[in-house]
C-alpha positions, -999 to +999 in steps of 0.1 A: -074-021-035-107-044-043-116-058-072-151-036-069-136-006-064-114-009-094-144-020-112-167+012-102-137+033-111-135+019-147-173+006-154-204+018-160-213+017-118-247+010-124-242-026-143-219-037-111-235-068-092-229-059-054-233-097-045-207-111-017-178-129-030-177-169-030-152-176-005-147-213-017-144-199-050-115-171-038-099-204-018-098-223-048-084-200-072-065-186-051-029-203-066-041-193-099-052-154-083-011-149-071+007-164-103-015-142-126-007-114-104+034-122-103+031-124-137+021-092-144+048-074-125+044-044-096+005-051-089-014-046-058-001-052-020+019-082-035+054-078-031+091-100-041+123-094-031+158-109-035+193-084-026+223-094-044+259-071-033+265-039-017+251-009-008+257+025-025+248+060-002+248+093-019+230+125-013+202+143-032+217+159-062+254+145-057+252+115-084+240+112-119+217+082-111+192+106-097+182+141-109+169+169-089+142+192-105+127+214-080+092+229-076+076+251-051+046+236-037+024+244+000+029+209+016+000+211+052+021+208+081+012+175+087+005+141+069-017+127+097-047+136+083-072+122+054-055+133+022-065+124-016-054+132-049-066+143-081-049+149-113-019+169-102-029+182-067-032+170-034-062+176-016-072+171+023-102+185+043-101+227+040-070+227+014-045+218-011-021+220-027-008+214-062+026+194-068+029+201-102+031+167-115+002+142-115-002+117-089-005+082-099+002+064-070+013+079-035+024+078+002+035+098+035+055+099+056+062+112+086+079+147+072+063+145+033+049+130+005+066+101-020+045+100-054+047+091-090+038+107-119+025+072-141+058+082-167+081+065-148+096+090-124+093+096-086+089+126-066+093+137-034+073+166-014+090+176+012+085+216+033+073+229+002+094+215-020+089+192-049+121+169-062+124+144-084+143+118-069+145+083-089+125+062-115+105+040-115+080+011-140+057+030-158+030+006-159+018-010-124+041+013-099+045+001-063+058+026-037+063+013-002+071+036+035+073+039+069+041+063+080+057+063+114+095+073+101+108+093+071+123+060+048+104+056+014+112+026-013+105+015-049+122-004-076+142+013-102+143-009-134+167+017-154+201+009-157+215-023-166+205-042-139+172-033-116+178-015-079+161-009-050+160+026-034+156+038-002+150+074+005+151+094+033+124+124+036+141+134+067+180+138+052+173+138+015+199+105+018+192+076-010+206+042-006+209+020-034+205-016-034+215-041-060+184-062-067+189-085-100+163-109-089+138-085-073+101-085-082+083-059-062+085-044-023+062-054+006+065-028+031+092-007+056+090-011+092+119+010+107+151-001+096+141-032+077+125-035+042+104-065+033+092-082+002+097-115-019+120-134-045+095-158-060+079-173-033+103-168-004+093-137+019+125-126+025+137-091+044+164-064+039+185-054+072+190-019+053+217-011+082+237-038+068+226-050+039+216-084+048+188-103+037+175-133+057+139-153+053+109-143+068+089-167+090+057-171+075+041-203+057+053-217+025+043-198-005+030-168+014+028-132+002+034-104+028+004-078+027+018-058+051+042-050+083+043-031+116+062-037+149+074-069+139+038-078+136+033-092+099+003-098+079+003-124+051-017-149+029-018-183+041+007-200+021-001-229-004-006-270+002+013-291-012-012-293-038-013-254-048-046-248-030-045-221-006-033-241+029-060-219+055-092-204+058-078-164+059-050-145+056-022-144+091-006-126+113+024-137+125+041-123+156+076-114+165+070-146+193+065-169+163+028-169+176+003-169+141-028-158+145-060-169+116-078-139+105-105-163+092-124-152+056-101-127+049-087-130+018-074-094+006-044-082-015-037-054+007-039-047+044-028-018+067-018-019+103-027+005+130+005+027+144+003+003+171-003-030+153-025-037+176-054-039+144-051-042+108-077-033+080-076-058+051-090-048+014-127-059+010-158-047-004-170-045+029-153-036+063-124-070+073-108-053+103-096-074+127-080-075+166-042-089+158-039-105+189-071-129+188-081-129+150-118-116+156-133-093+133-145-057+148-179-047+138-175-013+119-212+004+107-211+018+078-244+025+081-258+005+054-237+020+026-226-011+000-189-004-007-166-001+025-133-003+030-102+005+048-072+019+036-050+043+063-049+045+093-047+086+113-038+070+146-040+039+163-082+041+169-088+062+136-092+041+104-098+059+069-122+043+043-136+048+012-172+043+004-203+050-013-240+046-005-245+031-034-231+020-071-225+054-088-215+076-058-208+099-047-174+085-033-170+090+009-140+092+029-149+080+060-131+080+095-141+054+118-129+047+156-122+013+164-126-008+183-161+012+192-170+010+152-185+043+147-178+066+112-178+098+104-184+112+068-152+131+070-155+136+027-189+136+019-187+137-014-155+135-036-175+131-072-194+099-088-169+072-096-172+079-131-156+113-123-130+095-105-117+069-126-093+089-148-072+107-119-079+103-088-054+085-062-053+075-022-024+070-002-020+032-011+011+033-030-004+017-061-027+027-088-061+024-080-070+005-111-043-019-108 
């Protein structure tokens, strides 16, 4: 998520300067921006990824390598709908429910919930149904899914050598990946996981087990993927500056398309890929096919942005009228750019900062 979010989470709100970024500035730094963020391990939408030998299947339960510790929980019927967290219980417009373990960092899918608990271990919610189903780092967790499947992934760093795991919500099937030279996960789009090793995008054919480069620009970090339809930064000159003016999408033609001042860590696509939302402090939501920016009204409110999408016209943000709160969840159509207050008001941010969550897969104040 934004800078400025992180920042009203974990500062004083009223001391935070609402000025625009300097885009020049973000350009510029923006070689130094990725190393520091590498360097630092399972942070943000940034993701790494290099597969090394075979694949391992084994069911919920059936293996020592992952431990099954049930509890009852009310799961809604549905995970299509605005959802939020706090502390240990997972909230979303008329009810909740509590998972009894806190939620640090979360996801759907199309059948549950994938979540972990910031002490290293990951859970998933599933009819009801609470299990504890792998590990995971501690500090700076990345969780990665398919919102239009049942397949969830993370990193497990326990063990003598560092794996990736695939879960299946639907089954209750994990696959286990040998990943020595991983780094972190990008995203899952059907039956193919992506990410990075250093600065090759590379992806993982999880049918086979196969990993093969992705076609984006030297250097470039994958935000996000849907359909084929990938969204990335622009790569880096052979000087180390940042080679465009915005982030890309590159389509499954080879066609790329500038989304031009757009400079996020994170991004999510529509069901469709037809738009994608990148992380700003105001609204960057873009057509996919032509690069130009929708106009969203927030209605003058001075922290926008989006993070989920409901459906393929119905984008989730988070906002606030101004510096201290209270904290919106708003849902706005697109391309017609009108918002509803769906959550009017979820607390200040200083009530938020030591618990709260959204269905990013990360930690909000990483």
């Amino acid at each position: 998520m934004t800078e400025k979010l992180k920042t009203l989470l974990h500062e004083q709100a009223e001391t935070v300067d609402f000025a625009l970024p300097d885009l020049e500035s973000l350009t510029r730094t923006g070689d130094r921006r990725i190393r520091r963020r590498r360097a630092t391990g399972l942070v943000g939408g940034v993701a790494a990824l290099a597969v090394v030998g075979g694949l391992a299947v084994t069911q919920l339960g059936g293996s020592d390598d992952v431990r099954r510790d049930a509890t009852p929980a009310g799961d809604p019927a549905s995970t299509a709908r605005v959802t939020w967290a706090e502390g240990s219980v997972l909230h979303w417009p008329g009810g909740s429910t509590d998972l009894g373990h806190p939620v640090r960092a979360y996801l759907p899918t199309e059948v549950g919930y994938v979540f972990t608990d910031g002490d290293g271990a990951v859970w998933s919610a599933v009819d009801g149904v609470v299990d504890r189903v792998g590990g995971i780092e501690s500090r700076s967790p990345r969780l990665v899914a398919d919102h239009d499947g049942s397949l969830a992934a993370w990193v497990d760093p326990l063990g003598p050598r560092p794996r990736v795991v695939v879960l299946d919500q639907a089954t209750g099937e994990t696959r286990f990946f040998d990943a020595t030279e991983l780094e972190t996960l990008a995203a899952i789009d059907g039956d193919t996981l992506y990410g990075q090793a250093g600065r090759r995008a590379t992806s993982l054919d999880l049918a086979s087990g196969e990993t093969r480069p992705v076609d984006v620009p030297r250097g470039a970090e994958i935000r996000a993927v849907e359909d084929g339809v990938i969204v990335s930064d622009g790569g880096y000159d052979d000087g180390g500056l940042a080679a465009n003016d915005g982030d890309l999408v590159t389509r499954p033609d080879g066609e790329v398309v500038t989304l031009h001042q757009a400079y996020g860590d994170t991004a999510t696509f529509s069901p469709d890929a037809r738009w994608v939302s990148i992380d700003a402090d105001e609204p960057k939501v873009f057509d996919t096919t032509t690069g130009q920016q929708v106009d969203i009204d927030v209605a003058g409110r001075v922290f926008a942005t989006g993070f989920e999408w409901l459906a393929p016209d119905t984008l989730v943000m988070i906002a606030s009228k101004n510096e201290t709160g209270p904290v919106e969840l708003l849902t706005c159509t697109v391309p017609a750019g009108t918002c509803a207050s769906t959550v009017p008001d979820l607390g200040s941010f200083a009530d938020l900062a030591a618990s709260f969550a959204l269905p990013v897969g990360i930690e909000l104040e990483d």
